[in-house]
C-alpha positions, 0 to 999 in steps of 0.5 A, a space after each residue: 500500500 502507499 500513501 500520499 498526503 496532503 493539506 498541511 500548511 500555515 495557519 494562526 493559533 485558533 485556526 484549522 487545517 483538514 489532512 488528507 491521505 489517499 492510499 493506493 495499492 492493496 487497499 482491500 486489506 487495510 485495517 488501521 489508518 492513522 496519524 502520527 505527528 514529530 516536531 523539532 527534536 522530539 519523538 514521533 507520537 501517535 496523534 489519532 487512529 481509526 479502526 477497520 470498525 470506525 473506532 477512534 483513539 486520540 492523544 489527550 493533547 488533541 482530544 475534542 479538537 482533533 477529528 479522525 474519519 475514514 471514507 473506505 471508499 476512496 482509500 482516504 483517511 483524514 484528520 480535522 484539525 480545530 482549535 490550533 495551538 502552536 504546540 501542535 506544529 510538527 510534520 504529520 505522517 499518515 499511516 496503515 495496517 494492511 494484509 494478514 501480517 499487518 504491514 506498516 505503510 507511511 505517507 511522506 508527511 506533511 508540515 503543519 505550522 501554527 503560528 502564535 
């Protein structure tokens, strides 16, 4: 499976961005879709996922702002993103589970920039 996403950018405190990832290939089999987030010199974290079955975990830091949903459809996860905190500047990177061994496929990520 590969990803590409997109729909990162520059935005002010407050504002928000929709991030999008289109996956391609054996897209029948994907389980997991997601997004994980790694800022300037700190760990990737994971900032939400969604389950073959719709279910939705998130970070404590973007609870009730965050938004994830899937359209199984299009092979097409995304993420809203309201209520921006310069905090939340990072490189997102999408991802997925796919095939009986459950395969880790990322997208290249994309910048999002909140500025203060």
């Amino acid at each position: 499976v590969q990803l590409q996403a997109s729909g990162g950018g520059l935005v002010q405190a407050g504002g928000s961005l929709r991030l999008s990832c289109a996956a391609s290939g054996e897209v029948y089999s994907i389980t997991n879709m997601g997004w994980y987030r790694q800022g300037a010199g700190k760990q990737r974290e994971l900032v939400a996922l969604t389950t073959i079955t719709g279910s939705a975990n998130y970070a404590d830091s973007v609870k009730g702002r965050f938004t994830i949903s899937r359209d199984n459809g299009k092979s097409t996860v995304y993420l809203q993103m309201n209520s921006l905190k310069p905090e939340d500047t990072a490189v997102y990177y999408c991802y997925v589970l796919w095939g009986r061994r459950e395969v880790l496929s990322w997208g290249q990520g994309t910048q999002v920039t909140v500025s203060s």
